[in-house]
MOPAC internal coordinates of N, CA, C and O (Angstrom, degrees):
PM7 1SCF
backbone

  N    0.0000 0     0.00 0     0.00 0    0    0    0
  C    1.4355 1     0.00 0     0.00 0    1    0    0
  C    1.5274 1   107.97 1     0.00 0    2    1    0
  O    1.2310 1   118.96 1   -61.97 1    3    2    1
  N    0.9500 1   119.60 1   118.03 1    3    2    1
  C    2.0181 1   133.85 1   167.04 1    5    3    2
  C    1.9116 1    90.66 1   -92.56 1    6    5    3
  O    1.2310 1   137.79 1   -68.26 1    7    6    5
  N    1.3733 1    83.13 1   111.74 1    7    6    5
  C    1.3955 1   103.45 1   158.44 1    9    7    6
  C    2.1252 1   112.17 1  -111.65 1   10    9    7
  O    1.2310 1   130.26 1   -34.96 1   11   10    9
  N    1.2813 1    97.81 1   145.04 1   11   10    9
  C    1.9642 1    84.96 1  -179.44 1   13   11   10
  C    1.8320 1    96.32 1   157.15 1   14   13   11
  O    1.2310 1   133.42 1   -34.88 1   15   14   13
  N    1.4318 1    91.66 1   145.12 1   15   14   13
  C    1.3614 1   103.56 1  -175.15 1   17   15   14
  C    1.1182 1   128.59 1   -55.52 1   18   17   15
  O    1.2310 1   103.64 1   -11.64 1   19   18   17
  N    1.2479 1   147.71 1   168.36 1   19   18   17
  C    1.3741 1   143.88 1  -159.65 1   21   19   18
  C    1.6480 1   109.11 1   -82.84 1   22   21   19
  O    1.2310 1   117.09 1   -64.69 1   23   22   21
  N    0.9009 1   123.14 1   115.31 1   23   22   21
  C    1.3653 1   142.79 1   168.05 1   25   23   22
  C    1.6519 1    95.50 1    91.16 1   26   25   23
  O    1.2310 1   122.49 1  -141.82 1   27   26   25
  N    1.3528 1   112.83 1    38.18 1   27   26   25
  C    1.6756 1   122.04 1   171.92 1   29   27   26
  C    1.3146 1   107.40 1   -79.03 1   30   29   27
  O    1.2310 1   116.88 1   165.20 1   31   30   29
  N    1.6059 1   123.53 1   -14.80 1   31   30   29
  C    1.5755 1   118.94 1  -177.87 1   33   31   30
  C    1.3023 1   128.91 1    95.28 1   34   33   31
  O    1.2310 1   127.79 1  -157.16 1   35   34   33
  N    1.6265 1   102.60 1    22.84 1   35   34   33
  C    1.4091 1   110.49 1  -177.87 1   37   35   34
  C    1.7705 1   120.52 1   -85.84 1   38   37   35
  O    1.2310 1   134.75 1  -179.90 1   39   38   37
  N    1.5671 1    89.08 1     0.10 1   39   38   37
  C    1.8774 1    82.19 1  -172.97 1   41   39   38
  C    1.7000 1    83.43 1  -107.32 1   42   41   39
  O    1.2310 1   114.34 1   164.98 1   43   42   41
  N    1.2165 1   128.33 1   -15.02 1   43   42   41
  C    1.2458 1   125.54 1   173.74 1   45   43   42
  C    1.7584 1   111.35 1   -59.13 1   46   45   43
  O    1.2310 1   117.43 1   126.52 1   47   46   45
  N    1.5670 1   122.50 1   -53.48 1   47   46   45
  C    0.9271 1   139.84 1  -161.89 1   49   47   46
  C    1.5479 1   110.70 1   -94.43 1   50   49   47
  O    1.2310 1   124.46 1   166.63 1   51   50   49
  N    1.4367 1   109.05 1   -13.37 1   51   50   49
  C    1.7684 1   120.58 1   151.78 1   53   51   50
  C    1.5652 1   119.86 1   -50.72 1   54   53   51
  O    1.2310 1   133.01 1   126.17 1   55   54   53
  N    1.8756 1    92.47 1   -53.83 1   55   54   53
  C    1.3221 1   115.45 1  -162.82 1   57   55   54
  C    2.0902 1    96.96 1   -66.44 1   58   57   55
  O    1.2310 1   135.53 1   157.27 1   59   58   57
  N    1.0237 1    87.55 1   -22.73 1   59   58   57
  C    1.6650 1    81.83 1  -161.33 1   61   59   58
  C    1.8527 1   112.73 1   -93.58 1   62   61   59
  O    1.2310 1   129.55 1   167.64 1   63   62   61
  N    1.6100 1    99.20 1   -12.36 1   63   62   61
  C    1.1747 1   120.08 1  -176.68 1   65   63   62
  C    2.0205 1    91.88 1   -86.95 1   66   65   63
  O    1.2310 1   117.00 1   140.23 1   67   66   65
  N    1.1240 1   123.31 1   -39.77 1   67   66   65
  C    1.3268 1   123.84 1  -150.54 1   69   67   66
  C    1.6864 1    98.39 1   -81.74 1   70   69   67
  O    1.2310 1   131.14 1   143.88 1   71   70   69
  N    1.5225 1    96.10 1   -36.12 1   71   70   69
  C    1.1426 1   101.34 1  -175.01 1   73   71   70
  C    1.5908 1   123.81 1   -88.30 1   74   73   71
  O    1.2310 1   115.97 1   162.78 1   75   74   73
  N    1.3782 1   125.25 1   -17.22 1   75   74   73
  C    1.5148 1   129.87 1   113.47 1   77   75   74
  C    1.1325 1   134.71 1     1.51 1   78   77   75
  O    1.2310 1   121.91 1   104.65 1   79   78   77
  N    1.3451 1   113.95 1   -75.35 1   79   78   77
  C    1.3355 1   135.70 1  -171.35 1   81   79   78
  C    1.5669 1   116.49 1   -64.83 1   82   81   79
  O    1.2310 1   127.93 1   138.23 1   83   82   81
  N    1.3357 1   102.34 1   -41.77 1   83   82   81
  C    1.5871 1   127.00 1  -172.14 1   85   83   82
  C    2.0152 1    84.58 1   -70.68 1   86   85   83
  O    1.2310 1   117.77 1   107.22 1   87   86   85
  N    1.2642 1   121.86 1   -72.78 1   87   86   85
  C    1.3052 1   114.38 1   167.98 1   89   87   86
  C    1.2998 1   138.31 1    16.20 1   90   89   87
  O    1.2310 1   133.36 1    92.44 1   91   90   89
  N    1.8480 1    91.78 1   -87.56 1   91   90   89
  C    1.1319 1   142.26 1   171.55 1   93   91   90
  C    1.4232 1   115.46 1   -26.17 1   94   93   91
  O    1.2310 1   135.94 1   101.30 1   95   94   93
  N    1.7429 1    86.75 1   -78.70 1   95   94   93
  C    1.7716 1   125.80 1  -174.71 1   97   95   94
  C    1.2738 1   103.44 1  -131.75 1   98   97   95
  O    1.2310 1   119.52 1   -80.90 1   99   98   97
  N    1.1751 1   118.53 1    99.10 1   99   98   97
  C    1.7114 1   127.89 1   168.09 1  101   99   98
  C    1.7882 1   102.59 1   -77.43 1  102  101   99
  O    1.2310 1   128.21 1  -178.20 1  103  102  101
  N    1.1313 1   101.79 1     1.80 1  103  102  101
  C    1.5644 1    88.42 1   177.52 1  105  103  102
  C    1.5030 1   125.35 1   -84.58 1  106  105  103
  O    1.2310 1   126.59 1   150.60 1  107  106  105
  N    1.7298 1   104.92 1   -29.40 1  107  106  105
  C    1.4852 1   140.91 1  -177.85 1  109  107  106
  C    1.7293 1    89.98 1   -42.53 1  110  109  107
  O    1.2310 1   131.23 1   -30.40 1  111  110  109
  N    1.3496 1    95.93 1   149.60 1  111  110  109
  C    2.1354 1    92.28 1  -177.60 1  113  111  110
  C    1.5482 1    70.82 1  -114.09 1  114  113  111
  O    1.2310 1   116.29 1   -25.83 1  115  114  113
  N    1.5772 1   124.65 1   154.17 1  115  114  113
  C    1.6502 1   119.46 1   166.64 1  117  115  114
  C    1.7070 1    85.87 1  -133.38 1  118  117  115
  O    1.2310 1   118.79 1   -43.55 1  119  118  117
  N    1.0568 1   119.92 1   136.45 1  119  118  117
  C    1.0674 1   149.02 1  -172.76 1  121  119  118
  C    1.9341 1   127.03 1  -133.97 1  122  121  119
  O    1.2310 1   128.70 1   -93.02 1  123  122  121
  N    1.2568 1   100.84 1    86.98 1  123  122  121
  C    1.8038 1   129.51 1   177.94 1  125  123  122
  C    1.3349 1   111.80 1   -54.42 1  126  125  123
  O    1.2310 1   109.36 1   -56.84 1  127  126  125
  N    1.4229 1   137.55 1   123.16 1  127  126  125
  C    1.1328 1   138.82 1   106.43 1  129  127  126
  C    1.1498 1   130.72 1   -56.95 1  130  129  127
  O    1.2310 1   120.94 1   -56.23 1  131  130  129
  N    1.5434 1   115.80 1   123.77 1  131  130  129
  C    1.7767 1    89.29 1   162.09 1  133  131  130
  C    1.6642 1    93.17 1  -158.83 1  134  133  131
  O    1.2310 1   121.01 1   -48.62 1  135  134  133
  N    1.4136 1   115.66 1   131.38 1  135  134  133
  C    1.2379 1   118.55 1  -159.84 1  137  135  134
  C    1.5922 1    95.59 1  -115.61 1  138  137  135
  O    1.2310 1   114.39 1   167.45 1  139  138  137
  N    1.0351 1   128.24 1   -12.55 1  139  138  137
  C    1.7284 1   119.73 1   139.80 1  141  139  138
  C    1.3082 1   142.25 1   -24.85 1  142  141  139
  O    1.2310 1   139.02 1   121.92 1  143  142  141
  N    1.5016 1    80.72 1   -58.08 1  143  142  141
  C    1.7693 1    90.23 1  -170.99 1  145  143  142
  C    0.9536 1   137.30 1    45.76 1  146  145  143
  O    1.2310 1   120.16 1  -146.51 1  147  146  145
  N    1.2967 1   117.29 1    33.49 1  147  146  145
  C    1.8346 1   123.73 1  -164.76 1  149  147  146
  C    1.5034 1    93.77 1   -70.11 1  150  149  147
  O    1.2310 1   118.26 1   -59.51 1  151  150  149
  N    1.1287 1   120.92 1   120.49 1  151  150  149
  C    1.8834 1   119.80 1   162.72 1  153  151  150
  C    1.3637 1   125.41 1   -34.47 1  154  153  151
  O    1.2310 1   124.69 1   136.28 1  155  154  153
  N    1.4776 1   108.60 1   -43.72 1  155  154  153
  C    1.3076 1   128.43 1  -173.23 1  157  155  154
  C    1.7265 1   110.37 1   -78.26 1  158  157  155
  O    1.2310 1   120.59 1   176.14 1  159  158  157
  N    1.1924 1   116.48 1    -3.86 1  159  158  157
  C    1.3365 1   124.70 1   168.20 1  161  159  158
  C    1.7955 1   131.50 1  -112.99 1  162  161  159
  O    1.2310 1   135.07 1   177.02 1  163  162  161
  N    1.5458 1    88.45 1    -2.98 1  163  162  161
  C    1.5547 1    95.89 1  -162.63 1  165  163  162
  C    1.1499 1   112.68 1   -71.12 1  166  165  163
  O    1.2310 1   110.42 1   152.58 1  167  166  165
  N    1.3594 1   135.60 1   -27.42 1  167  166  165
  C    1.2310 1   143.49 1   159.48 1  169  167  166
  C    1.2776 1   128.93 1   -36.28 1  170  169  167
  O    1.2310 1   114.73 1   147.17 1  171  170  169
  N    1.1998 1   127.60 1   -32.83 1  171  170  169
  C    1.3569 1   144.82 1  -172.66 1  173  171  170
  C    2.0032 1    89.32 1   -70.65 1  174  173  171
  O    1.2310 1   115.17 1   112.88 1  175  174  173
  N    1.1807 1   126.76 1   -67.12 1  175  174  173
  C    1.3719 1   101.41 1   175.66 1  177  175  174
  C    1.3623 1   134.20 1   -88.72 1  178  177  175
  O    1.2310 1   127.50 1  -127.98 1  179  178  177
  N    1.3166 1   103.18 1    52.02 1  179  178  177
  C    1.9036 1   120.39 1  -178.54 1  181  179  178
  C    1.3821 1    94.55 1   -55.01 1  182  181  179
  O    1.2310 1   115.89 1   117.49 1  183  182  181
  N    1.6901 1   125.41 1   -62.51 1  183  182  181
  C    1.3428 1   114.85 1  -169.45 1  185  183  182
  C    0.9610 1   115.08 1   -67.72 1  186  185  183
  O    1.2310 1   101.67 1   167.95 1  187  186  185
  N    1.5461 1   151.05 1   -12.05 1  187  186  185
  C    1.3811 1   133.33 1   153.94 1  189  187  186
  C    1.5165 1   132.37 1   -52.73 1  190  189  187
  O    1.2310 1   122.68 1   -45.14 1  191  190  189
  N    1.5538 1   112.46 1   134.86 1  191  190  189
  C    1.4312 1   120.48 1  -145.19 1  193  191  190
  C    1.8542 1    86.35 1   -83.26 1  194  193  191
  O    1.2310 1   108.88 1   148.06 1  195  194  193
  N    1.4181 1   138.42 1   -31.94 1  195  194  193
  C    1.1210 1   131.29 1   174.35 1  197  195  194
  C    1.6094 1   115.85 1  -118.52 1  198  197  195
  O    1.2310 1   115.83 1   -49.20 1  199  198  197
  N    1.4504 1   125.53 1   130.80 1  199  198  197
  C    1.2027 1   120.77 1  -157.84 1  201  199  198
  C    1.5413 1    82.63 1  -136.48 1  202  201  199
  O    1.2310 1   125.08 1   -62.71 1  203  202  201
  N    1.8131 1   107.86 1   117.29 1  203  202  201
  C    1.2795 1   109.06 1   173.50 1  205  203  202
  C    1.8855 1   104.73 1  -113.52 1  206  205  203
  O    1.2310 1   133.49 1   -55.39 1  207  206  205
  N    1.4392 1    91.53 1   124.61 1  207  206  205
  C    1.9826 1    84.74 1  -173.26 1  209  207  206
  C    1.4763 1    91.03 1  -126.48 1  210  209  207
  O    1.2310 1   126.48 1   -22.09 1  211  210  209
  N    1.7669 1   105.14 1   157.91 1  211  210  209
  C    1.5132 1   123.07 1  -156.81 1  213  211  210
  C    1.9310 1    99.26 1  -164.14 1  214  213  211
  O    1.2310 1   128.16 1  -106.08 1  215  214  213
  N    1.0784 1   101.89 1    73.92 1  215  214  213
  C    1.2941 1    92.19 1  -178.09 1  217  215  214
  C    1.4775 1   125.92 1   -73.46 1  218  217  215
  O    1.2310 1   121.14 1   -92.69 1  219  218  217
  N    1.1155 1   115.42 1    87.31 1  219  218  217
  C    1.3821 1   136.10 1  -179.69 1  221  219  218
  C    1.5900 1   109.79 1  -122.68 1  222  221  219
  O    1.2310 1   134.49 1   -48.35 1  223  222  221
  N    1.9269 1    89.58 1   131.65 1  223  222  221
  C    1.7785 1    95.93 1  -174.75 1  225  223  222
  C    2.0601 1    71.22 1  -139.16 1  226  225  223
  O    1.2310 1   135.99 1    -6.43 1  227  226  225
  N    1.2540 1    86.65 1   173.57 1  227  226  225
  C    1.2060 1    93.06 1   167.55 1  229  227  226
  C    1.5399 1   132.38 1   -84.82 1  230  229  227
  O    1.2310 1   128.13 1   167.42 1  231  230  229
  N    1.2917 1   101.96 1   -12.58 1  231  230  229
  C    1.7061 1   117.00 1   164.06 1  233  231  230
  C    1.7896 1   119.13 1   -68.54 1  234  233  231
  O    1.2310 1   130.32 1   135.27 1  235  234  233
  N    1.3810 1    97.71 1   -44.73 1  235  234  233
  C    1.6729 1   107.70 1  -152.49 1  237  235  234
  C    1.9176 1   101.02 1  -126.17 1  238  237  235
  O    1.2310 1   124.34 1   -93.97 1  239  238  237
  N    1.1977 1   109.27 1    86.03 1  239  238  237
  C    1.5480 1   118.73 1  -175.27 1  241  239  238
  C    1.2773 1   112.40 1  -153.36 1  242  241  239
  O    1.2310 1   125.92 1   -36.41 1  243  242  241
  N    1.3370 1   106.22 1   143.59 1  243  242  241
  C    1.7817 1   110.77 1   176.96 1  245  243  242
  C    1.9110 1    98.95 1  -104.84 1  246  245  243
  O    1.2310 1   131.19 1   159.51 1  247  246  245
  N    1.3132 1    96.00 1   -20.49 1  247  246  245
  C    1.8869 1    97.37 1   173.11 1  249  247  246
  C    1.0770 1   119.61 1   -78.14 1  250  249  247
  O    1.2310 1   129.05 1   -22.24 1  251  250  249
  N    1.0238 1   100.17 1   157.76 1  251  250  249
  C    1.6752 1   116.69 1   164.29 1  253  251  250
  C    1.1761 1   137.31 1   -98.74 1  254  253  251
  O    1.2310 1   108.30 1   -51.19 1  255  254  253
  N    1.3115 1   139.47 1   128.81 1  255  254  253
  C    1.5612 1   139.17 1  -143.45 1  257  255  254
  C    1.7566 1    98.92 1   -56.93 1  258  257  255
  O    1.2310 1   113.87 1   166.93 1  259  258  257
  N    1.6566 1   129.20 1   -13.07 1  259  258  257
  C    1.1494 1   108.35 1   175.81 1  261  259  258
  C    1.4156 1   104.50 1   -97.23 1  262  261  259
  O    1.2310 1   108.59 1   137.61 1  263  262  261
  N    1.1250 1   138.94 1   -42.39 1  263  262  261
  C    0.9270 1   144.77 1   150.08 1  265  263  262
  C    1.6033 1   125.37 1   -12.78 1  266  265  263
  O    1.2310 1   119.87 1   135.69 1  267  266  265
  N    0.9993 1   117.84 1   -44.31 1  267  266  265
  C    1.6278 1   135.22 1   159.09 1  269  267  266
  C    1.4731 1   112.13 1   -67.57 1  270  269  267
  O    1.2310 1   126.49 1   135.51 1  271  270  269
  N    1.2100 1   105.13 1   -44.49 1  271  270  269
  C    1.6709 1   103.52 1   179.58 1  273  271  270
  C    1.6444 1   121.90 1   -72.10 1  274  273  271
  O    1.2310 1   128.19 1   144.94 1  275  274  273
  N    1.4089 1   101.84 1   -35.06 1  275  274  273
  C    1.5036 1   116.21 1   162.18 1  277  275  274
  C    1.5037 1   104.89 1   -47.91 1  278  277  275
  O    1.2310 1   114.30 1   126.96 1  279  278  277
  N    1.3611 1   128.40 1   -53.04 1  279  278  277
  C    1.2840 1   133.40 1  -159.17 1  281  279  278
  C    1.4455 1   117.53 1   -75.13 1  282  281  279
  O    1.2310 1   119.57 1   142.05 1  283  282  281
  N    1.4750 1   118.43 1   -37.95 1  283  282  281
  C    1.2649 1   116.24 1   161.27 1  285  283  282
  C    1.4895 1   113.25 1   -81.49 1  286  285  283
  O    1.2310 1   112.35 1   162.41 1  287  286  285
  N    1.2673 1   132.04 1   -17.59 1  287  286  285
  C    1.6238 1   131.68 1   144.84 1  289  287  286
  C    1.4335 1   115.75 1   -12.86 1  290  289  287
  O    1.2310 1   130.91 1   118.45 1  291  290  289
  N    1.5556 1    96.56 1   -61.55 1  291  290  289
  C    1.4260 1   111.07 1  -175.31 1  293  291  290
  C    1.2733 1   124.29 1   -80.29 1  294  293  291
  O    1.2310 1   110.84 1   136.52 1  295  294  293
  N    1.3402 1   134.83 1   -43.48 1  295  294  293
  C    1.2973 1   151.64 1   108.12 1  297  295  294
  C    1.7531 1   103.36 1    38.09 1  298  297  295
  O    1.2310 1   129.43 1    91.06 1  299  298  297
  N    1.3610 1    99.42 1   -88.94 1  299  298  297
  C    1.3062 1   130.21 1   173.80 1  301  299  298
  C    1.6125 1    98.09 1   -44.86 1  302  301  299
  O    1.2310 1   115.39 1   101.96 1  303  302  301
  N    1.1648 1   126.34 1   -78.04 1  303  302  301
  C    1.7791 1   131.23 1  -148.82 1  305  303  302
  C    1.7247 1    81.55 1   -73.31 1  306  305  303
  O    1.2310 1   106.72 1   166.36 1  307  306  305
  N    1.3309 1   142.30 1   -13.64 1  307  306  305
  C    1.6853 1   131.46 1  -171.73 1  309  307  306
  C    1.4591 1    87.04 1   -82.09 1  310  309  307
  O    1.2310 1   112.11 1   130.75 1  311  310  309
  N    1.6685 1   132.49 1   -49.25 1  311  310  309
  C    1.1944 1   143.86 1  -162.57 1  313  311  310
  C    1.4761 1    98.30 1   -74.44 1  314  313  311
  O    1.2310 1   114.38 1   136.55 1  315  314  313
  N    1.0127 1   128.26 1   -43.45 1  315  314  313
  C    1.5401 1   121.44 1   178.02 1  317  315  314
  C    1.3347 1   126.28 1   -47.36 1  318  317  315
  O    1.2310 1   128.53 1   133.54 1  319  318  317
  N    1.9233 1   101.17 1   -46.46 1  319  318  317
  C    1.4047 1   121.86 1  -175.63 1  321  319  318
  C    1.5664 1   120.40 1   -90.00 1  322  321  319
  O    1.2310 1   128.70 1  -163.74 1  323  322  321
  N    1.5395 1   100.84 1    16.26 1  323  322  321
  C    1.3516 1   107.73 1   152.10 1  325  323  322
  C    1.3485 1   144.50 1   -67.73 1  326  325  323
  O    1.2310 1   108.26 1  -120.39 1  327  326  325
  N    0.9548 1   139.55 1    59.61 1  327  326  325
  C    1.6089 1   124.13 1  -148.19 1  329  327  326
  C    1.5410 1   102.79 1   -71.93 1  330  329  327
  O    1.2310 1   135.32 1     9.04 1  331  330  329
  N    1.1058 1    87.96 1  -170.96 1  331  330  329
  C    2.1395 1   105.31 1  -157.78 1  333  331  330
  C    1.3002 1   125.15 1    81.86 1  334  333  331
  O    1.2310 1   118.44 1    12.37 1  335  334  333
  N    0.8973 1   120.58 1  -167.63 1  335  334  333
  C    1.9954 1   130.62 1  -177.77 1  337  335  334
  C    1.9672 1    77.94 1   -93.65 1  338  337  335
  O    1.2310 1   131.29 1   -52.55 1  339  338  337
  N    1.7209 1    95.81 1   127.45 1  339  338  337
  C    1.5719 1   109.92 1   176.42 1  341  339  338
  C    1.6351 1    97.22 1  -137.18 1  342  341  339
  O    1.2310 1   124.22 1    -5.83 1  343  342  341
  N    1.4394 1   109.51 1   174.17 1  343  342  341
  C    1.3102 1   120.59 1   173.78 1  345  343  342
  C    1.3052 1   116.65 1  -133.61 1  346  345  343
  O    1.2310 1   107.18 1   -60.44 1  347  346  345
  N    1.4856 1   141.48 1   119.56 1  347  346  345
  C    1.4668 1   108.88 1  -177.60 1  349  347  346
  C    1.7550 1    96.27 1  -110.41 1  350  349  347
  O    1.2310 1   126.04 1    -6.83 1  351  350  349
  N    1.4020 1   106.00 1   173.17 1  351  350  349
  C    1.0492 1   118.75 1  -154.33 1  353  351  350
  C    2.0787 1    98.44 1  -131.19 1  354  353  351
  O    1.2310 1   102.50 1   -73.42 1  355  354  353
  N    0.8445 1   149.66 1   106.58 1  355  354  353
  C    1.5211 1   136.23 1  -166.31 1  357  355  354
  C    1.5145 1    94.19 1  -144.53 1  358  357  355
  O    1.2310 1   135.10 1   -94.80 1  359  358  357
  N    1.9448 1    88.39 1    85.20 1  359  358  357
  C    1.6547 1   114.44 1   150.76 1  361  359  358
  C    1.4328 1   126.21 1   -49.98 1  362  361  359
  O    1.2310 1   128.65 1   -54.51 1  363  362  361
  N    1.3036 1   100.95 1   125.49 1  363  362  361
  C    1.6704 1   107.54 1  -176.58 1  365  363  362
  C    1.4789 1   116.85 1    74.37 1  366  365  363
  O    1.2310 1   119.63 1  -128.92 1  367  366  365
  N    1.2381 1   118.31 1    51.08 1  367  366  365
  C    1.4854 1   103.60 1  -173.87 1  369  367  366
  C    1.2824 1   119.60 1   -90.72 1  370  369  367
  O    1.2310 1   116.88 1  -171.50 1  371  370  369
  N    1.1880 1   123.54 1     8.50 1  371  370  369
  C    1.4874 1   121.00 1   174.90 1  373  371  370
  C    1.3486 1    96.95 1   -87.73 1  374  373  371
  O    1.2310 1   111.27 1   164.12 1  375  374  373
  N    1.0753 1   134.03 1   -15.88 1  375  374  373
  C    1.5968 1   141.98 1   173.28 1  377  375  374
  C    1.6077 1   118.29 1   -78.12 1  378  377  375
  O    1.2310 1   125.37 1   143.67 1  379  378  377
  N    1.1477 1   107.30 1   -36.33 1  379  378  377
  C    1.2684 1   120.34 1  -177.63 1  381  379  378
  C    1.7776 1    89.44 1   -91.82 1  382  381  379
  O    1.2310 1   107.30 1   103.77 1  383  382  381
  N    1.0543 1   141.27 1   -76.23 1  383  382  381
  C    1.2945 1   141.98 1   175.73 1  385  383  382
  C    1.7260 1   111.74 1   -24.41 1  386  385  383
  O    1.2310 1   124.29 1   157.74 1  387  386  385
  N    1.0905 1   109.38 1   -22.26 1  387  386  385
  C    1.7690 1   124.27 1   172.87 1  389  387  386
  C    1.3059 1   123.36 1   -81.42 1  390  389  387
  O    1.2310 1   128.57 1   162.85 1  391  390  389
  N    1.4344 1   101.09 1   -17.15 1  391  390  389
  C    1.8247 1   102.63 1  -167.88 1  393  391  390
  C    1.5298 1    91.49 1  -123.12 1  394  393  391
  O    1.2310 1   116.17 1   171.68 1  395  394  393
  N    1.5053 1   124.88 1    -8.32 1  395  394  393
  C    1.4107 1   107.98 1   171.89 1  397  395  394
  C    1.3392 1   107.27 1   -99.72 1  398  397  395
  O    1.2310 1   113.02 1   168.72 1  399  398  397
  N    1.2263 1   130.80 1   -11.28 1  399  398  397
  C    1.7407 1   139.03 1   168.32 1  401  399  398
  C    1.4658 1   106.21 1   -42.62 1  402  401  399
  O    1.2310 1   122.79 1   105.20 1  403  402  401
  N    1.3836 1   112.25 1   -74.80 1  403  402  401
  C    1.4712 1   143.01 1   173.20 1  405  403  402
  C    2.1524 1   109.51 1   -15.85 1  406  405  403
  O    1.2310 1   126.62 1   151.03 1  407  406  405
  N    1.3482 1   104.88 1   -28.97 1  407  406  405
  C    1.0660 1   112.24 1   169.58 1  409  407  406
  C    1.9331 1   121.63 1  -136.37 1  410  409  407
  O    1.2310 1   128.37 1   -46.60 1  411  410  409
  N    1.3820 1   101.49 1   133.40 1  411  410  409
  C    1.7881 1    77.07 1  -163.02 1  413  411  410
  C    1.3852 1   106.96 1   -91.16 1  414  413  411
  O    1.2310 1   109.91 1   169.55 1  415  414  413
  N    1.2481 1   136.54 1   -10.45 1  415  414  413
  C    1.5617 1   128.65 1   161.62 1  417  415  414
  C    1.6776 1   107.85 1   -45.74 1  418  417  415
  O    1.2310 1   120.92 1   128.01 1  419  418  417
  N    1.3913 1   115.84 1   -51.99 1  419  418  417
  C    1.3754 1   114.00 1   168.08 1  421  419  418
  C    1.1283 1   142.83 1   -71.11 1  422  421  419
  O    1.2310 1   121.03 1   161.98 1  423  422  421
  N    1.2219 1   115.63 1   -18.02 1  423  422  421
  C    1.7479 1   140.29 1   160.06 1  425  423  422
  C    1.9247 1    91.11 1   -65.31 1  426  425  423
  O    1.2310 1   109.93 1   115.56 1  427  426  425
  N    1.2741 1   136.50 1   -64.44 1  427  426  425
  C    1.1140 1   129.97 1  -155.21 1  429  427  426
  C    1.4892 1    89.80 1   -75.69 1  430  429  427
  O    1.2310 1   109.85 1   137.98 1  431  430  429
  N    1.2765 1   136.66 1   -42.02 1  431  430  429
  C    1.1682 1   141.61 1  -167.74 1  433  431  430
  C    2.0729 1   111.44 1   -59.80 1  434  433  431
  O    1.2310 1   123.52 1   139.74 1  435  434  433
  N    0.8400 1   110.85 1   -40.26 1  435  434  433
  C    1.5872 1   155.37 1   179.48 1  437  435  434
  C    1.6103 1   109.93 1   -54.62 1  438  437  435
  O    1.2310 1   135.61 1   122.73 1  439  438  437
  N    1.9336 1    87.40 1   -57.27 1  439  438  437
  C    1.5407 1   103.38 1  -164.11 1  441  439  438
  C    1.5343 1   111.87 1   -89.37 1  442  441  439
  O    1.2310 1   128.47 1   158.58 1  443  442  441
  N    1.4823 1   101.28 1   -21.42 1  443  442  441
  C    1.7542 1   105.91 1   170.31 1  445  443  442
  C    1.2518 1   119.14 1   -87.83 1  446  445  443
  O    1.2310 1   124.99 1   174.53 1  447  446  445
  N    1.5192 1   108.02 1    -5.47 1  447  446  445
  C    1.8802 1   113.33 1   179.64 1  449  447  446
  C    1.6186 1    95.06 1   -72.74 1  450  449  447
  O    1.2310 1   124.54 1   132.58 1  451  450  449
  N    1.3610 1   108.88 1   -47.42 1  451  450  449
  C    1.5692 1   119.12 1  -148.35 1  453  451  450
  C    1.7521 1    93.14 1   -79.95 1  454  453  451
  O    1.2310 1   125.57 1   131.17 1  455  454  453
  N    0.9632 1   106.90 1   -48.83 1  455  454  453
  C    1.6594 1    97.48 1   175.50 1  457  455  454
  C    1.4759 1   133.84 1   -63.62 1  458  457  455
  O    1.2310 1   125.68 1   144.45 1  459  458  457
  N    1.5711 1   106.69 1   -35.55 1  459  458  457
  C    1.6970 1   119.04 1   153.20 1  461  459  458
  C    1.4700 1   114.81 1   -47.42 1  462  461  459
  O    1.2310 1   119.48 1   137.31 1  463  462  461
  N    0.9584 1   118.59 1   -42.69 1  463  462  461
  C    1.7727 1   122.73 1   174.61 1  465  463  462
  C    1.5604 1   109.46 1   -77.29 1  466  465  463
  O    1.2310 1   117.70 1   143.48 1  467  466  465
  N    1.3534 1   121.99 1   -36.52 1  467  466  465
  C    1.5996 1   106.38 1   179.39 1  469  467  466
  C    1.1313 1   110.53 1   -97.79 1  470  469  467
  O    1.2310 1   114.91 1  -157.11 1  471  470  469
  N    1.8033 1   127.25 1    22.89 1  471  470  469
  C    1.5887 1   108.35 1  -177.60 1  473  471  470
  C    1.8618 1    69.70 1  -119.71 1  474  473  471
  O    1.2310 1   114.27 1  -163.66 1  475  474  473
  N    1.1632 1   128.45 1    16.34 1  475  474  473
  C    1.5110 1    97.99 1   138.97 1  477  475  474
  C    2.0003 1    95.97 1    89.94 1  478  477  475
  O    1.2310 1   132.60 1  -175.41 1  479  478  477
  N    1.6269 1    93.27 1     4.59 1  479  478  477
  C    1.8561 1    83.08 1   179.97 1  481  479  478
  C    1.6406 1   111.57 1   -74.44 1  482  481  479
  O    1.2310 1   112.93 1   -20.69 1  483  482  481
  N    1.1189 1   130.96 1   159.31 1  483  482  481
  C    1.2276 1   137.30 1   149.23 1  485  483  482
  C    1.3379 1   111.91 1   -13.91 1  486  485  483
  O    1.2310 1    98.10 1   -52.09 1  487  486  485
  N    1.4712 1   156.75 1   127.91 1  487  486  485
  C    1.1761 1   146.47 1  -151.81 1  489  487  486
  C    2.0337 1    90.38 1  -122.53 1  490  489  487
  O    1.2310 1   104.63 1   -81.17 1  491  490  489
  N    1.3152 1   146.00 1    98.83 1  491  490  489
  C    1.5722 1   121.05 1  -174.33 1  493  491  490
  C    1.0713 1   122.24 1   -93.83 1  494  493  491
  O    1.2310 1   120.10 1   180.00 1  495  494  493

């Protein structure tokens, strides 16, 4: 997890970590969320083998906050059905963490994804 203030350089230091990794282990699948989509940033995950973009801010959207949540729903179950050693990557998550609050089936839904991945289980 990169935690750090806004324009602190964390999608910079993603990009440089991802692209590392790929290096490293070209076998690793790394797999992007990013529901930003700022243009001016998209580059930073060129080396990721799946790049999921959703440009949603809360100003400028034709979706709807469930509608978005459905989408990284899916997001998630595409990332699941990856097999091999993968990495996921979930740009903007205090943003995304904002629109799944808003409902608590999805906050709980949200909160058991994120903990299945950091207690380190098998991800399928």
């Amino acid at each position: 997890m990169l935690v750090g203030a806004p324009c602190s350089g964390k999608n910079v230091f993603a990009s440089h970590a991802i692209k590392n990794l790929k290096q490293q282990r070209p076998s690793v699948t790394v797999y992007v969320i990013d529901i930003k989509g700022d243009p001016k940033e998209s580059h930073y995950y060129a080396c990721a083998d799946f790049l999921r973009i959703q440009s949603f801010t809360t100003v400028n959207t034709d979706w709807s906050v469930d509608q978005l949540v459905a989408w990284i729903q899916h997001c998630f179950t595409e990332f699941e059905s990856i097999e091999g050693e993968k990495l996921l990557v979930l740009s903007e998550s205090t943003l995304t963490f904002h629109f799944f609050a808003q409902n608590k089936s999805n906050r709980t839904w949200l909160a058991n994804k994120i903990i299945s991945y950091l207690s380190l289980e098998q991800v399928m």
